[in-house]
MARDOKE-862069 format. One record per residue (C-alpha): x, y, z. Coordinates in steps of 0.5 Angstrom, whole numbers, plus 500, padded with zeros to 3 digits. Layout:
XYZ/...
This chain:
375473422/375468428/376461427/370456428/370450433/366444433/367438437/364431437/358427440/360420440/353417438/357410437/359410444/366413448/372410452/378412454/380408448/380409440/373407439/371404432/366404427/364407420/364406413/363399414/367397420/363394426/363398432/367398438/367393444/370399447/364404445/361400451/364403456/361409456/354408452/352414448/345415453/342422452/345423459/352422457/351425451/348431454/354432458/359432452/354437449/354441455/361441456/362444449/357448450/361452456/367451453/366455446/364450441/359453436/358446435/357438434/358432429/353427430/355421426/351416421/351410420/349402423/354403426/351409432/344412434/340416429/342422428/336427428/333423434/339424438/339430437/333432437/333430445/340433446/338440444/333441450/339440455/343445452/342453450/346456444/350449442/348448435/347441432/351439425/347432423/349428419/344423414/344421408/339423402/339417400/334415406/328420405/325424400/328431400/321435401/321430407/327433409/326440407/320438413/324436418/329441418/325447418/321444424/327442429/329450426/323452430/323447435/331449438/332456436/335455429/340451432/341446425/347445421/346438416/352434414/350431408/353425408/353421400/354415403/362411401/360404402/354400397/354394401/352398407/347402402/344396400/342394407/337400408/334399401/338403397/342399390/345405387/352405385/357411388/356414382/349415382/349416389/352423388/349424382/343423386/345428392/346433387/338432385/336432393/341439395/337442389/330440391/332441398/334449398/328451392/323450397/327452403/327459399/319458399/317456391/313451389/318444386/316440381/321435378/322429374/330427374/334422373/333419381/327424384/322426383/316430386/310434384/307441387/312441393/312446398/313447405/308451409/312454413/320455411/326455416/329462419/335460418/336456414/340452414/348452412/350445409/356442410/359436405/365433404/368427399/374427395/372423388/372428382/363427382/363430390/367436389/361438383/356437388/359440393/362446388/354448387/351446393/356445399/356452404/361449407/367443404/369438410/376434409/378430413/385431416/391430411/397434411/396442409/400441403/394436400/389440403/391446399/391442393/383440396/382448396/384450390/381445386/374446390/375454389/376454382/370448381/365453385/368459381/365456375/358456379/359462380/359461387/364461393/365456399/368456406/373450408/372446415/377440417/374433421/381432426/381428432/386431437/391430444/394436446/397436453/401441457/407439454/409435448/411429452/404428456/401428449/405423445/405419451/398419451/398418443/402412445/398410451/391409446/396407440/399400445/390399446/390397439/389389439/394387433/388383429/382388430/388393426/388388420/381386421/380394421/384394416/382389410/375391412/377398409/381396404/374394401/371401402/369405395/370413399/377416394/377420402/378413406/383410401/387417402/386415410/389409409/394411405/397415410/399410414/399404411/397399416/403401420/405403427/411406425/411413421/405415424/408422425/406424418/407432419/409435424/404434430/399430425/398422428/395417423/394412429/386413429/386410423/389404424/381401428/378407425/374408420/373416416/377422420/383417422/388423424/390427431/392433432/398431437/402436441/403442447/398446446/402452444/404446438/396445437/394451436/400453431/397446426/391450427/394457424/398453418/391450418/388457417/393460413/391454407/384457407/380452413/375457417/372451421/375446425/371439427/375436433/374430437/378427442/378420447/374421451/370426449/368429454/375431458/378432451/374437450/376441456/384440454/382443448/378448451/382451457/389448454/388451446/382457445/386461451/392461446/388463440/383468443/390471445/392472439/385476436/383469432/378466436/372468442/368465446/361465442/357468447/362475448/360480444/365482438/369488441/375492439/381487436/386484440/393484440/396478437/401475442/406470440/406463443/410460448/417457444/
């Protein structure tokens, strides 16, 4: 089966420097060196569009511009790219929500992913009106994902739960396809609800041997439901022609990182409810030393960053092996994004697809299937 590629379009702004931001952190100074203007961010999309990406992350949050609204926008640059955007169900009433979904499915040709995202921080919560505590937010997310996909498939909704409600809610028109849902969460309430209602399991990028724990976990969850998910990884990336021109550069963004936004960064994630960010942060530590924590994963971007804080580092031919150990655990689709996003994207796409298209595991996502490749070794 061949792999899938997401890339990443930086609603909170781009640089040539790690631009901040998410579960409660102040965006990035430097997210203004490159605006997230819907021309620039079409570029990116563009771009990712060409290179064979199936997709792109759209964040949410104070911290960037609305997802759906950017997006909605974006699609009509770009012909095939798909749209995986993040909200929040707490925000909007699902049938509301089953609505807009189905109208940007007919409106951009099908190109819809959603990325239900529960929401970590209850102070950032409480800031759009929602008081609800972690628990209770994905209790509530399990509701909306149940209101959501009963009138996806056409029926008739009356519900009286513990946090929604609706009565006689149908949609007129349903949305073809519908739309896959991708969920992430590491806390033992978030792989409930993604066992039952996630199609796709997002991590963020922990060494293989505590993603193959994620895996088996969520897979016997979902067989309890009598269900079966697929798996996806959020990572940054640096891949270079050699290792040295990559870890050069790892250093290069690493040296950027002022010494009081790290503890101000740090402290302020230290408070974070997500069990995911405090898996993050346990990675480094707050430290600049021992970054390397397996084999080509660097957990420098967590230091100013918040959420997905590790990179994939290393020659294209290393890259492309962390992606097969990645694939031998379980994981299907990959969401990557690298600073800047728009050059990143074109060492990823003509330095690590080729490689793996070679090896029969990947195709550009406008070529037909054909006969299977032959599988070539990497370069030592």
């Amino acid at each position: 089966m061949s792999l899938t590629f997401h890339w990443f379009l930086p609603t909170n702004g781009d640089s040539r420097h790690v631009v901040g931001g998410g579960h409660g952190t102040p965006a990035s100074p430097a997210g203004q060196d490159r605006p997230p203007t819907i021309a620039y961010l079409s570029q990116i999309a563009r771009a990712a569009e060409d290179l064979g990406f199936v997709g792109a992350l759209t964040p949410t949050g104070a911290w960037c511009e609305d997802a759906w609204l950017t997006t909605a926008m974006v699609s009509r640059e770009t012909e095939r790219l798909k749209f995986l955007v993040a909200f929040r169900p707490g925000f909007v009433s699902p049938t509301l929500a089953a609505q807009m979904a189905s109208t940007f499915q007919r409106q951009s040709g099908g190109r819809l992913l959603l990325n239900v995202v529960t929401g970590g921080e209850s102070h950032e919560q409480r800031a759009y009106g929602d008081f609800l505590d972690k628990e209770a937010r994905y209790r509530r997310t399990g509701e909306f994902l149940e209101i959501v996909r009963q009138l996806w498939q056409g029926r008739t909704v009356t519900v009286d739960g513990e946090h929604l409600s609706v009565r006689e809610a149908v949609l007129a028109r349903l949305p073809e396809p519908v739309p896959q849902v991708y969920f992430g969460g590491s806390s033992p309430v978030a792989a409930q609800v993604a066992a039952r209602h996630a199609d796709v399991y997002l991590t963020w990028g922990e060494p293989p041997a505590q993603v193959a724990e994620k895996i088996t976990r969520l897979r016997e969850l979902a067989a309890r439901e009598g269900r079966t998910l697929r798996f996806g990884i959020r990572l940054h990336v640096i891949t270079r022609d050699t290792a040295g021109q990559a870890w050069a550069e790892a250093r290069r963004l690493l040296d950027g990182f002022d010494p009081e936004t790290v503890r101000t960064v740090q402290a302020g994630l230290a408070r974070s409810e997500s069990e995911g960010q405090r898996r993050m942060l346990a990675l480094h530590g707050g430290g600049r030393d021992g970054l390397e924590i397996h084999p080509n994963l660097w957990a420098g971007i967590g230091l100013v960053r918040g959420g997905a804080g590790t990179a994939l580092v290393g020659s294209h031919d290393e890259v492309a092996e962390r992606i097969l150990e990645y694939r031998a655990l379980g994981i299907e689709e990959f969401v990557l994004s690298g600073y800047p996003h728009l050059e990143e994207a074109y060492w990823f796409g003509e330095g690590v697809l080729p490689r793996l298209a070679a090896r029969g595991l990947w195709r550009h996502p406008s070529v037909a299937p054909s006969a299977p490749v032959a599988q070539v070794p990497f370069a030592s």
